[in-house]
C-alpha positions in Angstrom: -2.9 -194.3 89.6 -5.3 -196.7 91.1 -6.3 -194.5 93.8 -7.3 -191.9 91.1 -9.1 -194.4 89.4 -11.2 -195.5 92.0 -11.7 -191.9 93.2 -12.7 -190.8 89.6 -15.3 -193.7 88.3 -15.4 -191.7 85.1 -11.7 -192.6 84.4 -11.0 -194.5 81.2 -7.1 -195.7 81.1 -5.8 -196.3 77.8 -2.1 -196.8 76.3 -0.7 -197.1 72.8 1.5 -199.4 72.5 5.3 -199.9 73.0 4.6 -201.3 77.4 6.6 -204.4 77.6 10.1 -203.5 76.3 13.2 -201.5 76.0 13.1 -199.8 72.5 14.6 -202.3 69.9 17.9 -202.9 67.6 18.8 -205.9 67.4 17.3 -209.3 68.6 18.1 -210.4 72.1 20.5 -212.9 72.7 18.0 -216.3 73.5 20.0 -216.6 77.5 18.3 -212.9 78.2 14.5 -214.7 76.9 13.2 -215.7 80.6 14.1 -212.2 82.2 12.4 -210.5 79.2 9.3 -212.4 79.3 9.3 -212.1 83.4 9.6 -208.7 82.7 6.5 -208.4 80.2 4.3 -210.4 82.4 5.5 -208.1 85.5 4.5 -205.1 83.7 1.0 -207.0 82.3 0.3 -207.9 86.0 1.0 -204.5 87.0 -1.3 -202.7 84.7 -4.4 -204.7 85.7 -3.2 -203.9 89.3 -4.1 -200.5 88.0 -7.0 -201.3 86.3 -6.5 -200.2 82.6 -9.4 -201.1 80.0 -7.3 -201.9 76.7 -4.1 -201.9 75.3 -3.0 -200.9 71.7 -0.2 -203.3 70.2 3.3 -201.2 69.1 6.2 -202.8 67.6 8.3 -203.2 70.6 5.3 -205.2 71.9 6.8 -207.8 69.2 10.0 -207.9 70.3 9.4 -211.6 71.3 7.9 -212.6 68.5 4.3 -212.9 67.9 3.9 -216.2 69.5 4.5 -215.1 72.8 2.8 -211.9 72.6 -0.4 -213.7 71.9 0.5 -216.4 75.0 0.7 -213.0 77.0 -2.6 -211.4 75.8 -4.7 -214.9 76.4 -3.6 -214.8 79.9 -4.3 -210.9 80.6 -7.5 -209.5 81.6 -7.1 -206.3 79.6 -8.0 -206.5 75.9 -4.8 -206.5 73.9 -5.7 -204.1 70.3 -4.8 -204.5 67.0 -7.4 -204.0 64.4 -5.7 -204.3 61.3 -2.9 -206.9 62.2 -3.4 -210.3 61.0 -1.8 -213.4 61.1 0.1 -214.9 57.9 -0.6 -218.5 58.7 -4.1 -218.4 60.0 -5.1 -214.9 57.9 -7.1 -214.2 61.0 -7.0 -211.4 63.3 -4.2 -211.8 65.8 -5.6 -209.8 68.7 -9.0 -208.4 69.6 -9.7 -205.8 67.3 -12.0 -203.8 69.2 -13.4 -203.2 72.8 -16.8 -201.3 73.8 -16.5 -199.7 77.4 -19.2 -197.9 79.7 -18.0 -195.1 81.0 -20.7 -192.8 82.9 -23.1 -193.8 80.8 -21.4 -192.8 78.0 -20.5 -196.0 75.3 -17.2 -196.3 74.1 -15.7 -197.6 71.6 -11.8 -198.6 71.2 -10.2 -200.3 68.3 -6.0 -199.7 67.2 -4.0 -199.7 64.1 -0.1 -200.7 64.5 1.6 -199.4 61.0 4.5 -201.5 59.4 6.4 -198.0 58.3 7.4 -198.1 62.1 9.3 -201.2 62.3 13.0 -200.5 60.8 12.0 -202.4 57.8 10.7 -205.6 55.8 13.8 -208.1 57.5 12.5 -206.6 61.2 12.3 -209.7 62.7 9.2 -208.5 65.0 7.4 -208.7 61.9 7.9 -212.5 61.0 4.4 -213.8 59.7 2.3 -210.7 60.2 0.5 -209.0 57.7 -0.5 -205.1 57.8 -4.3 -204.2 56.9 -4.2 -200.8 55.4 -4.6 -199.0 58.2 -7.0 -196.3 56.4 -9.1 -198.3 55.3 -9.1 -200.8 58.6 -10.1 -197.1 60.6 -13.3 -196.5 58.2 -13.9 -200.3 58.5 -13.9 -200.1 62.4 -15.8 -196.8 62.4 -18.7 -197.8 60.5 -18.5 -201.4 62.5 -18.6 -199.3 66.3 -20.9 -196.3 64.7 -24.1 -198.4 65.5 -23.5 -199.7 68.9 -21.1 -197.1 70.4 -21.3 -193.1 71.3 -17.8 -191.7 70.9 -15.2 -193.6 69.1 -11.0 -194.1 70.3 -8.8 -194.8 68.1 -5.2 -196.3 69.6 -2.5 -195.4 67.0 0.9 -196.6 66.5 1.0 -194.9 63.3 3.8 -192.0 64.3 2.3 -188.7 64.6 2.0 -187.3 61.0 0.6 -190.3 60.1 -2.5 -189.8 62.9 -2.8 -185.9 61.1 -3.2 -187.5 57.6 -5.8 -190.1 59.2 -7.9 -187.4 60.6 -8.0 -185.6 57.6 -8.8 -188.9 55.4 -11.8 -190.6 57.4 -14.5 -189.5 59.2 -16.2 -190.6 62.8 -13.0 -191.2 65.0 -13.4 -188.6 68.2 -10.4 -189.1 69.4 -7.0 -190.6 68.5 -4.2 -191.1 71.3 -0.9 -191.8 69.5 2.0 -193.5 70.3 5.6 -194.5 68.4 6.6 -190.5 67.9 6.7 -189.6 71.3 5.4 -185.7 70.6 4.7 -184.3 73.8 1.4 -182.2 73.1 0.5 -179.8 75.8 -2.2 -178.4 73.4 -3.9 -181.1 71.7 -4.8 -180.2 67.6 -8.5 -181.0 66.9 -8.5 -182.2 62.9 -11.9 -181.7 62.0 -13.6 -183.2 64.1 -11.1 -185.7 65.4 -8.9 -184.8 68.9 -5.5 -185.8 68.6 -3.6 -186.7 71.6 0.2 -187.8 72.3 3.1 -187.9 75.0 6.5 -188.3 75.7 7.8 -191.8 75.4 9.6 -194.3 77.7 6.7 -193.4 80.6 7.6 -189.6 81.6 4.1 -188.2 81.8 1.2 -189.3 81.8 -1.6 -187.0 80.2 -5.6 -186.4 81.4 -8.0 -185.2 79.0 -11.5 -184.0 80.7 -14.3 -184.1 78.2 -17.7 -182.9 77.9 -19.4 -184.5 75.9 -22.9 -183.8 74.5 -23.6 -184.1 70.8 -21.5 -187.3 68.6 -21.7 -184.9 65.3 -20.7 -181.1 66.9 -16.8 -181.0 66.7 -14.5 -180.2 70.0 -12.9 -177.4 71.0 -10.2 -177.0 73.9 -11.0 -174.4 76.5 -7.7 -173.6 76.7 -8.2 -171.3 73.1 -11.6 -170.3 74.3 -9.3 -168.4 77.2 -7.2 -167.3 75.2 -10.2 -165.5 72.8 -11.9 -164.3 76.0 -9.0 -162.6 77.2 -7.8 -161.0 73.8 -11.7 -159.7 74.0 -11.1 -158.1 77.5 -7.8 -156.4 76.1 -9.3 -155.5 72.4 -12.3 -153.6 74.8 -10.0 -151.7 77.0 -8.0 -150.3 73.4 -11.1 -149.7 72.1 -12.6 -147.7 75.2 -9.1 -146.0 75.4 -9.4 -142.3 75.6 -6.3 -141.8 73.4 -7.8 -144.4 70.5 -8.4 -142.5 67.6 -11.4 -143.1 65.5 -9.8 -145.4 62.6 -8.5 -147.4 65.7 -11.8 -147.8 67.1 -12.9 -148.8 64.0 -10.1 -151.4 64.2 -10.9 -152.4 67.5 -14.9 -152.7 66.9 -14.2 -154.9 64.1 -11.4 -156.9 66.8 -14.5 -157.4 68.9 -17.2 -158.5 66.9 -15.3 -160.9 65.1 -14.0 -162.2 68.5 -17.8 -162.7 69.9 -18.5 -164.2 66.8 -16.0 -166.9 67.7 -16.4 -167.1 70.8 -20.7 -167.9 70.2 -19.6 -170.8 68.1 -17.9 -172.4 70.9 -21.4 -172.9 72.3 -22.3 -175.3 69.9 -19.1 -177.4 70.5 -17.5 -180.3 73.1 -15.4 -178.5 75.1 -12.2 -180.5 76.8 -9.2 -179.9 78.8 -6.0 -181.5 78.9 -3.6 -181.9 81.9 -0.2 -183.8 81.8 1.7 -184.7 85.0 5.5 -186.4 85.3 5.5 -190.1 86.6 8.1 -189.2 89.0 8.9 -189.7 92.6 5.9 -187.7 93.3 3.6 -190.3 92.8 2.6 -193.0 95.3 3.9 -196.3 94.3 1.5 -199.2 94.9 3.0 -201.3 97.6 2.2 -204.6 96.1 3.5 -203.6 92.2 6.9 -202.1 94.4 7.2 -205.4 96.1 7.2 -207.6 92.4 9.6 -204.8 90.9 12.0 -205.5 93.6 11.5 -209.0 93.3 12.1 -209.1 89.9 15.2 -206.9 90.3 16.4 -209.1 92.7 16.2 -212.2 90.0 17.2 -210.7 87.1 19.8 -207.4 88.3 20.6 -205.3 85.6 23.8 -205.9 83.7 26.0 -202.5 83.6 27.3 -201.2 80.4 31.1 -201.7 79.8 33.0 -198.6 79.8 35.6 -198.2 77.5 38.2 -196.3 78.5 40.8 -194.6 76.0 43.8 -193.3 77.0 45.4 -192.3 73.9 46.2 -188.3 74.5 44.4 -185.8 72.6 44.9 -185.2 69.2 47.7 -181.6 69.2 45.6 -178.8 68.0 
């Protein structure tokens, strides 16, 4: 990943939440709290290896308890996000809500919303003395606060999926939202008026590359992918309709397949195109030499505890 970063300047590297640990059920046992937070700064150290330019806070993130988390993002070079998460003591803003980036001239603006509907309820401990921001309202907020000083606006979700549809359709000015929490692997990003919506598979399979061009803030986006799919449904719908076996209420048919086809297809003109590419993080993939060093490390510290196997030996029930 670094050498694609440093080969593509243009490369922004985001993430939306949910890094530092294992998904959660119940709170860990305080004699497994120094390999957990060895673990998290492992991972922190390895993502600015990388070079990553913000971070979105999930509810895992909290597994530790918002104390450390905050120790973790004080000591970290990347911008730790959470625009609508504030502290109950203080009733300040726990982490950076937002984060302006250059990329290719091209100003950027990143901001993140973490809702509370994702934690497994109000006695979650990861959510001792935080308050939630409603995170509609927090998105228009941060929109109308980037608008001025930024060119394209990113929105880092930890809403769930359906929850980053209903956002899209309820504010206005966000280009692009890359969720997290639901794990929906979309091959095909949906564009909600004029907002992109992106998500992948959880626990780190893929990782997911959207190319963008990018020329006018107000014009919506379009992915090229359905402008092939148009273009080749107009190649087919003029071979039918230059068939000499067509009869003439099929080429009727077929004349009105076309011209509302190039009609279509002339309105993508006025549009951002993008693509989207997703690739597994498997073997495949180069591992740094210094990041496979501290994993081993760490392994060698803290070796993972197998899972007991329980055994029954009780014969099956008679049919």
């Amino acid at each position: 990943m670094k050498e694609v970063r440093e080969r593509e300047k243009g490369l922004l590297l985001l993430d939306a939440g949910d890094l530092f640990f294992k998904k959660f059920h119940v709170p860990h046992p305080e004699n497994e709290r120094e390999g957990l937070e060895e673990r998290a700064s492992l991972i922190l150290k390895s993502l600015e290896r990388i070079g990553y330019h913000a971070i979105g806070i999930g509810d895992d993130d909290l597994t530790l308890g918002k104390k450390f988390l905050v120790d973790l993002s004080k000591r970290s070079r990347i911008p730790f996000l959470s625009s609508n998460l504030v502290d109950q003591d203080s009733n300040q803003p726990l982490f950076q809500r937002s984060v302006v980036q250059e990329v290719n001239g091209l100003r950027v603006g990143i901001f993140s919303l973490l809702a509370p509907e994702v934690f497994t309820g109000p006695s979650d401990p990861r959510r001792s003395g935080l308050i939630f921001r409603d995170p509609v309202e927090t998105a228009q907020e941060m929109v109308n606060e980037l608008g001025s000083q930024t060119d394209f606006i990113i929105l880092l979700s930890h809403l769930g999926y359906q929850q980053d549809v209903d956002l899209a359709f309820k504010t206005s000015g966000i280009h692009m939202i890359v969720g997290g929490h639901t794990g929906v692997h979309l091959n095909n990003p949906p564009v909600i008026k004029k907002t992109i919506i992106l998500q992948t598979s959880s626990k780190g399979m893929y990782a997911q590359k959207l190319n963008l061009i990018f020329s006018n803030r107000e014009t919506p986006f379009y992915n090229m992918a359905t402008k092939y799919t148009y273009e080749r449904n107009l190649t087919q719908a003029r071979q039918r309709l230059s068939s000499a076996t067509a009869s003439e209420a099929e080429k009727r048919q077929w004349q009105e397949t076309v011209k509302n086809i190039e009609n279509t297809l002339k309105q993508f003109a006025e549009k951002n195109p993008f693509t989207m590419s997703s690739f597994p993080l498997a073997e495949a993939v180069k591992d740094d030499p210094d990041i496979k060093k501290w994993v081993e490390d760490y392994k060698s510290k803290f070796p993972e505890k197998s899972e007991p196997r329980i055994y029954d030996s009780r014969p099956p029930p008679k049919p």
